[in-house]
Structure formats: structure tokens, C-alpha cells
N, C-alpha and C positions, 0 to 999 in steps of 0.2 A: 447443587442443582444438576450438575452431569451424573452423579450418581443417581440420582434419581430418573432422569431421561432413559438413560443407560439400563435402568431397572425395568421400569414401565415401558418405555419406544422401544424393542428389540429388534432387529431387521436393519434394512439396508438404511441407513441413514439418507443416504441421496434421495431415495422416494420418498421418505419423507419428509426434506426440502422441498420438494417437487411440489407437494400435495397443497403445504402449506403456504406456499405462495402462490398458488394458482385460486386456494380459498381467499387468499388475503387481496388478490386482484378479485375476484369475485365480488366481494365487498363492497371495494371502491368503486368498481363497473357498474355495479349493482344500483347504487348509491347516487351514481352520477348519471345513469341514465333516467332516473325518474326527473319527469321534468316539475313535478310538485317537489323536489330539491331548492328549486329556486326560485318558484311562486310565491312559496310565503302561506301557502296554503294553510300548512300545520301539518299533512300528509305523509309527511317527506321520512318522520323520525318513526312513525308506525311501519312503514315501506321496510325499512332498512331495519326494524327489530325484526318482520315478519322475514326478510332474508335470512338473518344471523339468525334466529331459532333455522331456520331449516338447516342451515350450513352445520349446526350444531348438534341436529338431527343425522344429519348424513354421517357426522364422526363417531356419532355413538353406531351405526350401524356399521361403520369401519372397524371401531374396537369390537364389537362383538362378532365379525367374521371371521378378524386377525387372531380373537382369543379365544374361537372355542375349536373344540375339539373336530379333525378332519372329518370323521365316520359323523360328527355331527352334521356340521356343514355339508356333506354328500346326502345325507336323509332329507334335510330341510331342501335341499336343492330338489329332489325329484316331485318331495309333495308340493312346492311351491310350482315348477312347472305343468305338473296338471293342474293344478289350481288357475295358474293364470292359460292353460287350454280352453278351459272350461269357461271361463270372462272374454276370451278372443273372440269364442264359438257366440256366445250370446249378444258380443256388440256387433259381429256381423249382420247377427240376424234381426236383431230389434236395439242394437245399443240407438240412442239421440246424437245426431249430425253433429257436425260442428265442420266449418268450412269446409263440406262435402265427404269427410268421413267420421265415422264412429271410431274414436280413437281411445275415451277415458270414459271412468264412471263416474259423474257427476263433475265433471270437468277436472279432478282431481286426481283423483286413480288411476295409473297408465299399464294395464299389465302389460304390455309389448315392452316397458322399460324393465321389469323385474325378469323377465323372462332373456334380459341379455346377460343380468346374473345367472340367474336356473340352467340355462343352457350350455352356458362354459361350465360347468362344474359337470354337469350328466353327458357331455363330451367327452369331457378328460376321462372320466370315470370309463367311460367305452372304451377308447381308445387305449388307457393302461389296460383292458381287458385282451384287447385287440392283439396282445402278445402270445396267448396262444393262438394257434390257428385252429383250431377244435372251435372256440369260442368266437373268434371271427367269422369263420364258414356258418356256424349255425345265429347267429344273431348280427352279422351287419344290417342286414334286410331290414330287422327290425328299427334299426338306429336309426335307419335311414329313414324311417316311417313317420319316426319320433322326431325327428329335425323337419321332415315336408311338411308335418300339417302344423309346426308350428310355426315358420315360417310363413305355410300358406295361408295362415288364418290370418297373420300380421300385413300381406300383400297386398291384399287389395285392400285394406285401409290405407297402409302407410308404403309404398313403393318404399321410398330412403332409408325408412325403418329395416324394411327386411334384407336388404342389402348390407346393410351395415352389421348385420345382425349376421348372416351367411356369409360374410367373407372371409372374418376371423375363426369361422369354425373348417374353411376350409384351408386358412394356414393350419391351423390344430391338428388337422388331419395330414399334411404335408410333412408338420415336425414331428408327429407321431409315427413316422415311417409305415404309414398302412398304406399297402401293395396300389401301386397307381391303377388298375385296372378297374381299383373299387373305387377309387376317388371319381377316375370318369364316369364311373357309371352314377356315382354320389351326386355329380354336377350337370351330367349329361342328362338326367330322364327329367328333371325340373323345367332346362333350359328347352326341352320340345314338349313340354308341355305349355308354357309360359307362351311359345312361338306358336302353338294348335290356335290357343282359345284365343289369342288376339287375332288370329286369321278369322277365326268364328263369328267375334266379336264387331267383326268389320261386314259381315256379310248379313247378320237378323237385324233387320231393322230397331230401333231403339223403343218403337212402339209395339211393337206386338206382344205377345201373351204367350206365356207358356215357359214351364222350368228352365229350358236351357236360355232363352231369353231374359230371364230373371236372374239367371246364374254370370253369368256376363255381365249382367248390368252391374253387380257388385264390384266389379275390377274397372277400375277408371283410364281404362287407355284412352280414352279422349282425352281429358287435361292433361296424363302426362305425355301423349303425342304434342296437345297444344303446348305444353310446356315446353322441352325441347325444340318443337318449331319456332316457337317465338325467342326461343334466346337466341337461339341461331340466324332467326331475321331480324333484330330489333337493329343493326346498324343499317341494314338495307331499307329497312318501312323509314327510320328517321332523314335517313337521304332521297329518300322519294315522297319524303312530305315536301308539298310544293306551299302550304299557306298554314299561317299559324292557327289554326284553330288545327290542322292534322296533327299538328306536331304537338299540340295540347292534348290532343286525345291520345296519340303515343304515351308521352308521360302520364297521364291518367289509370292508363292501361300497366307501365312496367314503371310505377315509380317507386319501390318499394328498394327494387334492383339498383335506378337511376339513384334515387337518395343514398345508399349505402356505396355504389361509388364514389361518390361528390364526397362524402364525409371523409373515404381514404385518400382522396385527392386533396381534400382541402390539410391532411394533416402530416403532410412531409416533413415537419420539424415540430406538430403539437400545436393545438390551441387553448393546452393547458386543461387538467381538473376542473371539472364542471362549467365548462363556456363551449361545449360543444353547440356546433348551430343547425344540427340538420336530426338529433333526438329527438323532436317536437314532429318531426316529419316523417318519421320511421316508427311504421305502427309496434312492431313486435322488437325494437330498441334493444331491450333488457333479455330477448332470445333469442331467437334468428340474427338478428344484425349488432351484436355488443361485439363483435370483432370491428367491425368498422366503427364502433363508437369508441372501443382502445385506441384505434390507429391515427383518428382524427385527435382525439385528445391527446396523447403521451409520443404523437409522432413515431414513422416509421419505423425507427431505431431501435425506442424505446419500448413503445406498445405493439407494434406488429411483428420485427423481429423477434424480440421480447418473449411472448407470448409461443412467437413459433419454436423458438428454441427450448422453451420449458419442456412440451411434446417430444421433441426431437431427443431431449435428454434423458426422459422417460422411459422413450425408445431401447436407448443404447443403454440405460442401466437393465431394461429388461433383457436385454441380451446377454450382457456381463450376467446375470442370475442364473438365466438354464443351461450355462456352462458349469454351474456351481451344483446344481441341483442333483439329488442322487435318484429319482424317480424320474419315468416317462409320466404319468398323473404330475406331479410339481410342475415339470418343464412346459407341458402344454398348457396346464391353469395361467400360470404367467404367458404363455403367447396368447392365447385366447384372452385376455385382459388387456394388455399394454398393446396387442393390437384394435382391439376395440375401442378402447379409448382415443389411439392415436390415428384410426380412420376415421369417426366420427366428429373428431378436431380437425383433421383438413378437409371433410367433408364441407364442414360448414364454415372453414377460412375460403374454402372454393366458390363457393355461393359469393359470399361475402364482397369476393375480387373479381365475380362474375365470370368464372371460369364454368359455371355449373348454374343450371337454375336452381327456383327456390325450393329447399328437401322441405323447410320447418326442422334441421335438426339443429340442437343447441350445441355450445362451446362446451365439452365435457368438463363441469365442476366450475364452469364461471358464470356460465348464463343462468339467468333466476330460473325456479323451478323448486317444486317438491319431490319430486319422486324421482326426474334424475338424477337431482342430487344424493338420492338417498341410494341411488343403487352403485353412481359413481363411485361414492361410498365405500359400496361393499365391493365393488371391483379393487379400488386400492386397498381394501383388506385382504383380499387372497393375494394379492402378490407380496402385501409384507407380512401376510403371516407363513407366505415361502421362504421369502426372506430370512426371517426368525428364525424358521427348523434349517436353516441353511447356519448362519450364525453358530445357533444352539449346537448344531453338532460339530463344526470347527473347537468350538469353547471345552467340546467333551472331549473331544479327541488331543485338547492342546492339556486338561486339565491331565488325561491319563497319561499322557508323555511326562507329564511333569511330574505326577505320581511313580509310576516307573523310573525315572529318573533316581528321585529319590532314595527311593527303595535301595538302589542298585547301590548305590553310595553309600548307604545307611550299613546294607552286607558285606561291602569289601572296608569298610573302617572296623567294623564289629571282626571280620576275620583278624586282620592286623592286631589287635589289642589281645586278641584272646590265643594267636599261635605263640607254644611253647620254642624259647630260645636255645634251640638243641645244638651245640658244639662236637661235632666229630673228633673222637680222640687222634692223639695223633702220635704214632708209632715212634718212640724217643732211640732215637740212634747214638751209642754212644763213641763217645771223641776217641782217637787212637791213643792217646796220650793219656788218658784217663785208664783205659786198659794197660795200659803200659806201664803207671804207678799200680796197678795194684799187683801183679805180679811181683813176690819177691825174690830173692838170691837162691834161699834153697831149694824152694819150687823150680827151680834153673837145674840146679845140679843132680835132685832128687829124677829128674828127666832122663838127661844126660845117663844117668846110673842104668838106666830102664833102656834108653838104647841101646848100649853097650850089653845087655845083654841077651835083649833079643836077636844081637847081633850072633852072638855064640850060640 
């Protein structure tokens, strides 16, 4: 069975722990928030297939990012970002409302969701670009063109959305060390434009006629002024309700907020797997508010810590990664991912604990959903199929050590066997005594005879 894992999962193994128990509390959350769970209805087990098909959906579009080919995933990524341009542009302009913005096609299809995949991938692409300066100087302009309108087509539908969607691309652009002067200018010409048209926006009446008064009207800075004002007064309006019918129309007005605290409050130690008492009360339970349906159920500890920490671990394996990684493309696909993910998770733990009014953004990979789930997806597929090529090439580099290795050993025994055992003669000296016996008597005298005469 690890052989197999081993074969197929390649990558960092911690993500995907990660992955899988963030699906596996999906499940249960999922599951426990429908209140047809414990009706009796019969609702309950259709509920809970139509999640597990999507969750099962979102994994197939994880293996197919993790396993295909990069120059693939870079093609598919641009045409899929115009594509979803081309859907932003039209639900602006004629998409169907839906709690005051056009956000999806037939309630289903969310290109602002696909487009936080498409987007990290045609960053990174920029940005590894960005390394020469030839190609910076002549094409930032353009990057930056390709990022405003697609954020700005997301903005006035969804304010949350495009924030969560801009911020990870301006860590991207931070860990991609492109020159700060272009990043100010990346961040700076949106933020005075944003500041123009809500001055503008505050000045033409809401009735009058005419293009720029049309153009305004599409950007909702009223509700989200009212939004903000009202979280920021709701403990001042309920201390200055003097009689209970005010104080009823307070909660009337912010119960969605008041109910999702009450559930964190009521669950400091758990009310247990399916006996939550305030999901019945909380319209969007199973998206917006399933963090405080953890918390109340599985207690602080368990479900709220719990949960934060899964993120938090994410975090820090994504770090441990782009240390590993041999490209500026790899290291920024992984920060532009695992910070997407993990701002959009405390985005909406914020909400949740009422530190933030309400975005409408979901718990990345827990809260029900189609198509976040499916792009969540393919977000945890670009960082483990980083992963992988990170792995894969330790594996190559350990396999040729070990080939060399080899090798080397296989040549110095092969020397050893095959050198000739060559002995140096050795110059025989011989003994006095040995010279001495062979000398005889009259080889003595016949000497002697020979002196004697060369003497005369």
C-alpha cells in the first residue's frame, strides 16, 4: 500500500495530509450543517452525495494540474483567463442579481473563482519573465493591464473577492524580487483610482442619467460603506436601544453576525456532532458561517484551533517548499497558492469572530460549494505538483550519486584483479666467506709469482 502511495501521491507528503483532512472535515461540516440531517426528511443522504461528488470533482481536477505537463498548465491558464474576462465583462453588464451582485452564471458558474487559479499561474509566468530587464522594461505595463481589469471587473461585484485575489499577487510580486518601484506603481495607480470614483460616486446623485452616473452605480460603495459602518456601530446602536422592540430590530438587521457569534460562544468545549443549535438560524451555515458551526460543535480546541492550525501548517510547509525549489516560476506558483488559500481562510475565520463584516467568502476546501471547490483543487495541485519536481529531482540527483558511486568501485576492484604482480629483482650480494672458499691455494701462489715479478 506505501508502494503504491509512494508511486502515485508524489510531493510533499504534509500537503497532502493537509488536503485530506480539511476534505474529511468538509464532509462532516458539510453534513452536519444541513438541518434536513436531523429532520427525517429523507434530504439529508442526497445533500451529502451531492457534496462528496463535488469533493471528488475538485480531486480529479487536483490530479490533473499535479499531472500534467507545466507548458501545459501555462497555455490552459491564459486561455482560461480570458475566458473568464470575457464572463466577468458580461455579468457586469447584463449578468442576473443575486443579493445585489452579478457574481455567477446560472447560480453555478463563478468565473471570479477560476480566475484565482488562471491568474497565479500567468503571474508567475510574468514574473519568471521579469528576470530580464529587457522584458520587464518593455512588458510590465502590459502585466499590469492584464491584472487591473481583471480584478476590476471582479470589484464591483464582489469587493472580498478582488482583494483576496490582489494580495497574493502582490506577495508574488515581492518574492519575485521585481524592483519596488514597479510594485508601487503596480499598487499605487488602482489605489487612486478606487479613491477618484468613490469621491465621484458620493457627489452624482444616485438618480440621474448619464454614462458616468451609470458607471458608478455598478461599484457598491454604499453597502460596503454600510457594511463597515454597521460592524463598527453595532455595540453602540445595541447600548442605545432603550426598548425591546429596538433591540429586536438590531438583531433583525445583523443576525446572521449575532447568530455565528452565539454558536462560537456557546461552543468552548463542543456540543458535540450534529446537536448544533443555532444552524437552523444561520442562513448560509454550510458557507459563510461553517467555521462557527466547527467551533460550536467540536469546541474551541478541537474545531476552532483545530482547523486554524491545519492553515497555519500549510503556511509553513509552503515556506519549507520555495526554499527547495530551483525556479523563480515554482517559488512564486507556491506563494501565490498557499497564500491564497491561507488568506481567504482567515478572511472568513474573521468574519466569523466578528473581527470583519460579512465578505460571503467561504472556508477554502471546507465550506459546500462547486466551483470553489474545484479550483481549491487545482490550487493544491500546483503546489504538489511543485512538490513533485522538487522530490523527482532530489530522487535523480540521489539515484546518480549512487550510480557514480558504483561505478567508481566497480573501477578500482576491476583495477586490483587485473594489475600484474611485478617483483623487482634484487641485486644478490655475495657473502665474504663464500668468495673466500672459492679461491684456491695455487691461485695464492700463482699471484704472489706475478708480484715478484713485476717487482723486478
Amino acid at each position: 500500500m506505501s508502494n503504491f502511495f509512494g508511486r502515485h501521491f508524489k510531493g510533499d507528503h504534509i500537503i497532502w495530509i493537509i488536503y485530506f483532512f480539511l476534505s474529511l472535515v468538509s464532509i462532516v461540516a458539510v453534513f452536519s450543517a444541513s438541518s434536513d440531517a436531523v429532520s427525517g426528511s429523507g434530504k439529508a443522504a442526497g445533500l451529502i452525495f451531492k457534496h462528496i461528488a463535488f469533493m471528488g470533482l475538485g480531486f480529479v481536477t487536483l490530479l490533473g494540474v499535479y499531472s500534467a505537463p507545466m507548458k501545459f498548465v501555462k497555455f490552459l491558464s491564459f486561455i482560461l483567463l480570458f475566458f473568464c474576462i470575457a464572463l466577468l465583462a458580461y455579468l457586469l453588464v447584463g449578468g442576473s442579481m443575486h443579493q445585489g451582485a452579478a457574481r455567477s452564471l446560472g447560480g453555478l458558474f463563478q468565473p471570479s473563482e477560476f480566475v484565482k487559479f488562471a491568474l497565479i499561474v500567468v503571474v508567475a509566468f510574468f514574473i519568471d519573465e521579469f528576470r530580464d530587464k529587457n522584458f520587464l522594461d518593455k512588458y510590465f505595463g502590459r502585466f499590469c493591464w492584464i491584472v487591473w481589469i481583471t480584478v476590476g471587473l471582479i470589484f464591483p461585484m464582489n469587493l472580498s473577492q478582488a482583494i483576496i485575489i490582489f494580495v497574493p499577487i502582490l506577495v508574488m510580486l515581492i518574492v519575485g524580487a521585481v524592483p519596488w518601484k514597479k510594485i508601487v506603481r503596480f499598487v499605487g495607480i488602482p489605489i487612486v483610482f478606487v479613491v477618484a470614483l468613490s469621491i465621484v460616486s458620493t457627489v452624482i446623485p444616485k438618480d440621474s442619467v448619464g454614462f458616468l452616473s451609470g458607471f458608478t452605480n455598478k461599484f457598491r460603495f454604499d453597502t460596503w460603506q454600510g457594511r463597515f459602518r454597521n460592524h463598527i456601530n453595532i455595540e453602540d446602536s445595541w447600548r442605545a436601544s432603550e426598548t425591546t422592540a429596538e433591540k429586536w430590530e438590531l438583531i433583525r438587521k445583523y443576525d446572521q453576525v449575532i447568530y455565528a457569534q452565539s454558536a462560537i460562544y456557546d461552543g468552548k468545549i463542543g456540543v458535540a456532532p450534529g446537536n448544533s443549535v443555532w444552524r437552523n438560524r444561520l442562513q448560509e451555515v454550510s458557507k459563510d458561517f461553517i467555521y462557527a458551526l466547527i467551533v460550536e460543535e467540536y469546541g474551541l480546541f478541537l474545531g476552532g484551533i483545530g482547523v486554524i492550525f491545519l492553515y497555519l501548517w500549510l503556511l509553513w510547509r509552503g515556506g519549507v517548499l520555495i526554499r527547495k525549489v530551483d525556479t523563480v516560476f515554482q517559488a512564486v506558483v507556491i506563494t501565490g497558492s498557499v497564500t491564497l488559500i491561507v488568506f481567504q481562510a482567515f478572511v472568513h475565520i474573521a468574519v466569523n469572530v466578528g473581527l470583519l463584516p460579512v465578505t460571503g467568502q467561504t472556508l477554502p476546501l471546507i465550506s459546500k460549494g462547486g466551483t470553489s471547490i474545484m479550483v481549491m483543487g487545482m490550487l493544491f495541485g500546483l503546489i504538489l505538483g511543485m512538490s513533485r519536481k522538487v522530490e523527482e529531482k532530489n530522487e535523480t540527483l540521489s539515484a546518480t550519486a549512487k550510480t557514480k558511486d558504483i561505478a567508481e568501485t566497480a573501477e578500482s576492484k576491476s583495477h586490483t584483479e587485473t594489475e600484474p604482480n611485478i617483483t623487482t629483482p634484487q641485486e644478490t650480494i655475495p657473502d665474504s666467506t663464500t668468495v673466500e672458499s672459492t679461491i684456491d691455494d695455487e691461485q695464492i701462489d700463482s699471484l704472489f709469482v706475478q708480484i715478484d715479478k713485476d717487482k723486478e
